[in-house]
N, C-alpha and C positions, 0 to 999 in steps of 0.2 A: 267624774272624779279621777285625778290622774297617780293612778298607784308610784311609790317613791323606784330610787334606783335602789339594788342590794346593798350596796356603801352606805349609804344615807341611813337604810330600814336598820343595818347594822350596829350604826354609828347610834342611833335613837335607840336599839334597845339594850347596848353599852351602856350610854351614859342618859338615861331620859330626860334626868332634872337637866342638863344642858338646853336640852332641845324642848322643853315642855316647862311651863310655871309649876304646874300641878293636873291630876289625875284627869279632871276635869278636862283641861286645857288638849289633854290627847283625844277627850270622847268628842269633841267640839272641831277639831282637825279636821279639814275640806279639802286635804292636802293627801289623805290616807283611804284607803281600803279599811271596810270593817276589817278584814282578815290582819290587817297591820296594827290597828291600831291596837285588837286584842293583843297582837304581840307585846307591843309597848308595853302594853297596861298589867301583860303578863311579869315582865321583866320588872315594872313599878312593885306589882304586888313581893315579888321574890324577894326585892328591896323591903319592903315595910314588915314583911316576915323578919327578918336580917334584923334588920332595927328593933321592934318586938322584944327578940331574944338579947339581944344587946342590953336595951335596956331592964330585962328581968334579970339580968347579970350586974348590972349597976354601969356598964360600960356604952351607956347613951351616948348621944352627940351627933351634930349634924343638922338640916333638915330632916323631916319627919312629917312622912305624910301617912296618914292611920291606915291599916288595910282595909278597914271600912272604905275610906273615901276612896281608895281604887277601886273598890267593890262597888261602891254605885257608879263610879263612871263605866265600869264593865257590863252594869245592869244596862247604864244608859246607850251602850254599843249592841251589847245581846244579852238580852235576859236570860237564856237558855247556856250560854254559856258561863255567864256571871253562877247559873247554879251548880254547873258541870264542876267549875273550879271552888267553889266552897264544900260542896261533896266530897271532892278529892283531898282537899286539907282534912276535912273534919275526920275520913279514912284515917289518912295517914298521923292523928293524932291521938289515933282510938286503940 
């Protein structure tokens, strides 16, 4: 597996939906390092956070992908860290 260039890793965890269809589509990547694509998937999640709050605001819109489904594709990269990062929200929401 041949790890991306910094521009590129950057470029993907700017804009994901650019460069990925959906959450999945990063866990499935042959193109990425586990380590990368958690990034991705990290940057997806922050997004679906974002959105979340948006729409509890009434100020929806866009695509919208649930943080569930980046949750399981995080589970489907590492389970261990898919739990790390639900841990740390549920912290920081308590």
């Amino acid at each position: 597996m041949v790890a991306q260039g910094a521009a590129d890793l950057a470029a993907m965890m700017l804009s994901p939906y650019e460069h990925f269809e959906d959450p999945m589509a990063v866990a499935r990547s042959e193109n990425l390092t586990k380590e990368e694509k958690l990034s991705v998937l990290k940057s997806m999640e922050a997004d679906a956070r974002e959105l979340e709050v948006a729409a509890e605001e009434n100020m929806g819109g866009g695509e919208q992908h649930t943080l569930a489904a980046v949750r399981k594709a995080m589970r489907a990269v590492d389970p261990e860290a898919a739990a790390r990062s639900a841990q740390v929200q549920t912290s920081k929401a308590t």
